[in-house]
N, C-alpha and C positions, 0 to 999 in steps of 0.2 A: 557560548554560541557565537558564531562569526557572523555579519552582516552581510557576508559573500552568497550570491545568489545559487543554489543549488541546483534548483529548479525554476525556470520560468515558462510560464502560461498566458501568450501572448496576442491577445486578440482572434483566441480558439474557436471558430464556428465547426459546428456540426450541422450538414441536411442528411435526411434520409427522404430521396426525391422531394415532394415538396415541405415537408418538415423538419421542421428546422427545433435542434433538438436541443443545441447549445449557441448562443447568441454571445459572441466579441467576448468570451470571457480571458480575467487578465487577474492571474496569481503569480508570485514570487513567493516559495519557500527558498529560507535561509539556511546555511550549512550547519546541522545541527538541530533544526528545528521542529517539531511535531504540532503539524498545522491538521487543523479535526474538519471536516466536510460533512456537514447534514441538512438534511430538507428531507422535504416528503419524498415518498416512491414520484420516480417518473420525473422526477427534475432534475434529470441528467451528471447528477454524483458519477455514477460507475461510469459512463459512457467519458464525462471529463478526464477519468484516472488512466481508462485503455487508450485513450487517445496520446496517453505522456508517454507512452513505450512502443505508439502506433498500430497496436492490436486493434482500433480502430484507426482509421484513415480519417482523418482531421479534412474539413471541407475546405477550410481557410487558418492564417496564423500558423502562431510558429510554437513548437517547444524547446526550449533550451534546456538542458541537460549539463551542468558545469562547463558552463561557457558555450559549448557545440550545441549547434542548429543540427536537431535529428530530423527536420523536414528538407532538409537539402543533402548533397551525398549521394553515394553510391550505394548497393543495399548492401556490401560490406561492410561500409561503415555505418549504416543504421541498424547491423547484427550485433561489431564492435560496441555501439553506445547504447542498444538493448541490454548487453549484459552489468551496464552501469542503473539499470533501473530493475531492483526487483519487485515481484507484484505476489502478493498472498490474496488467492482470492477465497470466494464464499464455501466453491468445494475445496476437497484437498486437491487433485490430479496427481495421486500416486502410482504409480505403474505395481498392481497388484501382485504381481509375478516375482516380483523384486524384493527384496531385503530394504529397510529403512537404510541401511549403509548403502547401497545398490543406487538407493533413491535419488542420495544426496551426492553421490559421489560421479553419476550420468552424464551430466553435463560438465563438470569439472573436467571429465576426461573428453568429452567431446567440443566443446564452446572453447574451453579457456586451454587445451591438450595438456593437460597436466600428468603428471604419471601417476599410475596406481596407487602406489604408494605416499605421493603428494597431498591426492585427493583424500584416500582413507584418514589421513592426517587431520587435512581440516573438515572433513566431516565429523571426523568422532568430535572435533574442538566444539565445532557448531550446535554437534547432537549434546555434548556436556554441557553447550553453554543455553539451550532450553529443556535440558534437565531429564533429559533422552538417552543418553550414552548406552545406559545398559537396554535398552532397546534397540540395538544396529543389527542382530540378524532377526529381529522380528519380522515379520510381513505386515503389512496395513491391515488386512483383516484381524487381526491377533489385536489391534488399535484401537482404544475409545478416540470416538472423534476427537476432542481436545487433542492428545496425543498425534492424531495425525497432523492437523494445524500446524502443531509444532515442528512434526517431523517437514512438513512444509515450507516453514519459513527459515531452518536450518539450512532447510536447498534453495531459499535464495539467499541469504547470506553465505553460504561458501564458497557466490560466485565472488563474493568482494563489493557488489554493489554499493554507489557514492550516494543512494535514494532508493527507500523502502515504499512502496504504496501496497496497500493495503483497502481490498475492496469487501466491506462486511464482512471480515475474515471471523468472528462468532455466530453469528445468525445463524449459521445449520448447527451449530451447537447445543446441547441438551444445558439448562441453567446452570446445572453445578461444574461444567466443564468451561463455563467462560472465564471462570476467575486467572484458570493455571495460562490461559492464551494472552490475557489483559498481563496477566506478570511479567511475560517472556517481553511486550513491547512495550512496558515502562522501562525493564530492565535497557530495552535497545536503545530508546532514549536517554538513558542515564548515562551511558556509554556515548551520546553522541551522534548518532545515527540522524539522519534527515529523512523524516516520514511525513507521509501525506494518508491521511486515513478518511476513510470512507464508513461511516459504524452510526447505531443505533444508540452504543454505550454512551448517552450522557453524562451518567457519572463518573465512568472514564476520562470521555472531554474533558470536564469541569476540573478536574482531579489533577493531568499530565499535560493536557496540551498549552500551548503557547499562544497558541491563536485560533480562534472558530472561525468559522465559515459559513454562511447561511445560505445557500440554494434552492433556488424556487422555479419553477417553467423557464428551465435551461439558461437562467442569468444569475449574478452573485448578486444578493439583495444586500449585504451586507455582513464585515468580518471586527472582528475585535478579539480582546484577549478574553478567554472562559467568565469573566467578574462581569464585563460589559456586555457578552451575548445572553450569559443566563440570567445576570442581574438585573442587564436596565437596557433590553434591545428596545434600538428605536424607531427600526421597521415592524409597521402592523402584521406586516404577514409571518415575519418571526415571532410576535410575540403569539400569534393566533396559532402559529405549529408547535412552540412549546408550552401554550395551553393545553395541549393535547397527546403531548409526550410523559409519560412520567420520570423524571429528572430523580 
């Protein structure tokens, strides 16, 4: 893992008129790194992640995206450095009509103009490499959730993205479908991948990432490595939320 900053989260406010939903928040993921984001519902986790790809509109601050300010620019270049950022979120957003190959291969041909045959290429790669492949002319409905998930974050990796976020990408999952989802993004991390996750899975945390993150009423209360958040946090308000998580 490189020290080189992949991501940065620069003094991020959120209002929604007079609420104010994220307050000066200020994160650096590193090239490589899998940094875990958790607090309670309603402390602005998902609202922080949409705002790194500007699916929400940031009030104030900047995101950096491998070096480039996506808060400045033209909206071509904020579509350009969108395609550097992919995001898995809670649902899948499958186009039901479509084949899992159809899926993955949509915006390859539309975002990046890749040809048919380019695309098909790295999508079967992407669909082999979360263990998909022989599911390319399935439909989503034919799909246990898990399975879709997956077929999900195949389609954001075959844009090439340099930063994976990841917003409760298990939660609508049935239990015994979470394991084959947690596989496919240890595997991404092992490979080197720079994620930002947003998840419930503690023992995931504890398990993969590099660095936690504690979030509480739209401010960071405090981060360290999985040993120091779960072992020996030293904000009361984290240790009072993972009193109340089962780890």
């Amino acid at each position: 893992m490189s020290h080189h900053p992949m991501l940065e989260i620069v003094a991020l406010e959120k209002r929604f008129g007079t609420n104010t939903i994220l307050k000066d928040i200020n994160l650096r993921v590193a090239e490589g790194e899998l940094v875990f984001v958790i607090g309670p519902s309603g402390s602005g986790k998902s609202t922080m992640l949409r705002c790194c790809n500007r699916l929400e509109e940031p009030s104030g601050g900047d995101i950096i995206v491998n070096g480039r300010n996506i808060m400045s620019g033209t909206a071509a270049d904020l579509n350009r450095m969108r395609l550097q950022v992919g995001m898995v979120f809670q649902g899948f957003h499958l186009y039901p009509h479509m084949t899992v190959l159809d899926n993955v291969t949509l915006a390859q041909r539309k975002a990046l103009k890749r040809s048919r045959g380019d695309a098909d290429t790295r999508a079967m790669d992407m669909l082999d490499s979360v263990g998909l492949a022989y599911k390319a002319k399935a439909y989503p409905s034919e799909l246990s959730g898990g399975q879709q998930q997956r077929v999900a974050i195949a389609r954001a990796l075959a844009l090439d993205p340099k930063v994976m976020l990841f917003d409760e990408p298990t939660s609508a999952l049935d239990p015994e479908l979470v394991g084959s989802v947690l596989k496919v993004m240890k595997d991404l991390r092992d490979k080197g991948m720079t994620m930002l996750v947003v998840s419930h899975e503690m023992g995931f945390a504890r398990e993969t990432a590099d660095r936690v993150v504690f979030m509480d009423g739209g401010v960071i209360i405090e981060e360290g490595t999985p040993d120091e958040i779960f072992g020996a946090p030293k904000a009361e308000r984290t240790r009072a939320f993972l009193s109340r998580v089962k780890n």
